[in-house]
C-alpha positions in Angstrom: 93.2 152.2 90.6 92.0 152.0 86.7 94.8 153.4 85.6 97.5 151.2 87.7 95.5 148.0 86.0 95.5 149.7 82.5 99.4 150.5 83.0 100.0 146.8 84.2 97.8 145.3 81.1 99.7 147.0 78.4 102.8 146.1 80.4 102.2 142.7 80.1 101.4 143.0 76.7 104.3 144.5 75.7 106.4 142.1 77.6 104.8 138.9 75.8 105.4 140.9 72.3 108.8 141.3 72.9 109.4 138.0 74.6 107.7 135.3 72.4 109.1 135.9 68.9 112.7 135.3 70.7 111.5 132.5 72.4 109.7 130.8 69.5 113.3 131.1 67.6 115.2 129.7 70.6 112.9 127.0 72.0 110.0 126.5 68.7 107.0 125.2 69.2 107.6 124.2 73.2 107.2 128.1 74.2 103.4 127.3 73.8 103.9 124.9 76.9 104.2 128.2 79.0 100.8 129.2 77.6 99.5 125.7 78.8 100.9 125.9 82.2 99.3 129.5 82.4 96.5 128.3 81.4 95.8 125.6 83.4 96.5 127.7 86.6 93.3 130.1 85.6 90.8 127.4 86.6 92.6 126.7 89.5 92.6 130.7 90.3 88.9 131.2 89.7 88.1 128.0 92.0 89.7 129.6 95.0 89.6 133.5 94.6 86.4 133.9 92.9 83.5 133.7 95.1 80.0 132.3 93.9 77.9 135.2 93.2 74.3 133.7 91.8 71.6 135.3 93.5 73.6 138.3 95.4 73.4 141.7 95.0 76.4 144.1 94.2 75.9 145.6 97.4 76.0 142.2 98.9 79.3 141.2 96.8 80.6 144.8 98.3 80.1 143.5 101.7 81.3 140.3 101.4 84.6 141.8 99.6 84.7 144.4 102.6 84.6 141.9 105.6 86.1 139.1 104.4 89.4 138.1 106.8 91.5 137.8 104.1 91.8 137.5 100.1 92.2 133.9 100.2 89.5 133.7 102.7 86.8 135.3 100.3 85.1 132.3 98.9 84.8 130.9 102.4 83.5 133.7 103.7 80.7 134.3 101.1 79.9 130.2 101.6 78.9 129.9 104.6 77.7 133.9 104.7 73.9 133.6 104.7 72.2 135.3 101.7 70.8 139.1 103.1 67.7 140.7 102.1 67.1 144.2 100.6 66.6 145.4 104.6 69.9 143.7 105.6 72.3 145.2 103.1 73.5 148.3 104.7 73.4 150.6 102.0 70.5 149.4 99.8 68.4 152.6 97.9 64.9 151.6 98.8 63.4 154.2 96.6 61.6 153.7 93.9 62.0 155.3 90.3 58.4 156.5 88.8 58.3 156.6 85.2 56.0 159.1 83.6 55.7 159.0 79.8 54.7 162.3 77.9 53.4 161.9 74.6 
């Protein structure tokens, strides 16, 4: 999966290299309304798709991710979804490390 996000980043990279110095001759100085309109729809993304996450564990997040109905659903899910404790996670490590130092 790393590498089909690493192929899609530099993708998108060279796309917006190739793409902008043509644009910025054509249109000038109203290509940088497209980088507006981007970004104005990344607050709007985070708000819906990211899920609050203050206070969980990973293996929490992991759970929430895994039974949520769908991927719009995710911050409605994790909401209303009651906070677990370390004995409710399914897959928490309950051991603990000892650290002996030799001098």
């Amino acid at each position: 999966m790393a590498s089909i996000s690493t192929a899609n980043h530099w993708l998108w990279n060279f796309a917006v290299a190739m793409i902008t110095p043509v644009a910025i001759n054509n249109i000038g100085y109203k290509y940088y309304i497209v980088y507006a309109c981007i970004g104005s729809c990344i607050p709007i993304t985070v708000y819906f798709l990211y899920p609050e996450t203050k206070g969980r564990s990973l293996e929490e997040l992991d759970t929430i991710f895994k039974d949520s109905p769908s991927v719009l659903g995710t911050v409605k899910y994790a909401k209303y979804k009651p906070m677990m404790t370390a004995e409710e996670v399914p897959y928490a490590k309950t051991s603990e490390h000892v650290h002996e130092e030799k001098v």
